[in-house]
N, C-alpha and C positions, 0 to 999 in steps of 0.2 A: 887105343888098340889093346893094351895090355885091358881093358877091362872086357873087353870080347873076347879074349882069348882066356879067361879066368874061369868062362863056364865050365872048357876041356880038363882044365886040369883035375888030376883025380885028387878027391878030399877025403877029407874022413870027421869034417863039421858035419852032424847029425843037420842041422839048420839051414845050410849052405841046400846038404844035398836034398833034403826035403821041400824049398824052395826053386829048386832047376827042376824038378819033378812037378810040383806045382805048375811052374810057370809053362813048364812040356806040355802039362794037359791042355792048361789055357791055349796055345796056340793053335793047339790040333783040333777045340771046340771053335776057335775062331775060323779055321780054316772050312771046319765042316760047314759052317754059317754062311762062311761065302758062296762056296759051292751054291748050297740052297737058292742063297739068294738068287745066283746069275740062273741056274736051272727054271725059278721062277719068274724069273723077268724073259726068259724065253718063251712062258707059254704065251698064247693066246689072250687076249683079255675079254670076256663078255662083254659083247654093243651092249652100251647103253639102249634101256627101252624109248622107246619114240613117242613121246611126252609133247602133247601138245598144249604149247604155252597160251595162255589168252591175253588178248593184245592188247586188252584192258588195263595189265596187272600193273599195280604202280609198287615199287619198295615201300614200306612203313619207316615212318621217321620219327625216332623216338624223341 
Protein backbone atom coordinates (compact mmCIF):
# COMPACT_ATOMS: atom_id res chain seq x y z
CA UNK A 1 0.00 0.00 0.00
CA UNK A 2 2.55 2.50 1.19
CA UNK A 3 4.23 1.99 -2.27
CA UNK A 4 0.84 3.17 -4.18
CA UNK A 5 0.47 5.88 -2.19
CA UNK A 6 4.31 7.01 -2.74
CA UNK A 7 3.27 8.24 -6.34
CA UNK A 8 0.95 11.32 -4.42
CA UNK A 9 3.37 12.31 -2.25
CA UNK A 10 4.89 15.71 -3.41
CA UNK A 11 8.89 15.24 -4.17
CA UNK A 12 11.46 17.27 -5.12
CA UNK A 13 13.74 14.02 -6.55
CA UNK A 14 14.35 15.46 -10.01
CA UNK A 15 14.27 11.45 -11.00
CA UNK A 16 11.44 10.40 -8.98
CA UNK A 17 9.46 13.16 -10.59
CA UNK A 18 10.68 12.69 -14.00
CA UNK A 19 9.81 9.11 -13.92
CA UNK A 20 5.73 9.46 -12.58
CA UNK A 21 5.72 11.83 -15.75
CA UNK A 22 7.17 9.19 -17.83
CA UNK A 23 5.30 6.53 -16.60
CA UNK A 24 1.78 9.26 -16.94
CA UNK A 25 2.65 9.40 -20.62
CA UNK A 26 2.99 5.60 -20.97
CA UNK A 27 -0.32 4.97 -19.60
CA UNK A 28 -2.32 7.53 -21.47
CA UNK A 29 -0.51 6.05 -24.99
CA UNK A 30 -1.62 2.80 -23.64
CA UNK A 31 -5.05 3.86 -23.03
CA UNK A 32 -5.24 5.57 -26.47
CA UNK A 33 -4.15 2.01 -27.95
CA UNK A 34 -6.88 0.57 -26.45
CA UNK A 35 -9.40 2.72 -27.45
CA UNK A 36 -8.22 2.17 -31.12
CA UNK A 37 -8.01 -1.22 -30.67
CA UNK A 38 -11.81 -1.95 -29.45
CA UNK A 39 -12.96 1.17 -32.07
CA UNK A 40 -11.34 -1.32 -34.66
CA UNK A 41 -12.61 -4.55 -33.81
CA UNK A 42 -16.02 -2.70 -34.02
CA UNK A 43 -15.78 -2.10 -37.57
CA UNK A 44 -16.86 -4.39 -40.12
CA UNK A 45 -14.56 -6.84 -41.73
CA UNK A 46 -14.20 -7.38 -45.58
CA UNK A 47 -15.93 -10.94 -46.91
CA UNK A 48 -13.44 -12.74 -47.94
CA UNK A 49 -13.42 -13.05 -51.84
CA UNK A 50 -15.20 -16.33 -53.15
CA UNK A 51 -12.26 -18.41 -54.20
CA UNK A 52 -13.00 -21.33 -55.76
CA UNK A 53 -10.98 -24.30 -54.45
CA UNK A 54 -10.16 -27.17 -56.88
CA UNK A 55 -10.99 -30.49 -55.67
CA UNK A 56 -7.90 -31.76 -56.93
CA UNK A 57 -5.59 -29.77 -54.77
CA UNK A 58 -3.48 -32.04 -52.53
CA UNK A 59 -0.98 -30.13 -49.57
CA UNK A 60 2.89 -30.65 -50.66
CA UNK A 61 4.75 -32.66 -48.33
CA UNK A 62 8.08 -31.82 -47.81
Amino acid sequence: MAKALYGHLATTDQRLVAEIARLRTRVKDLERLVEQLELDRELPLDPLPNVALDEDWVPATV
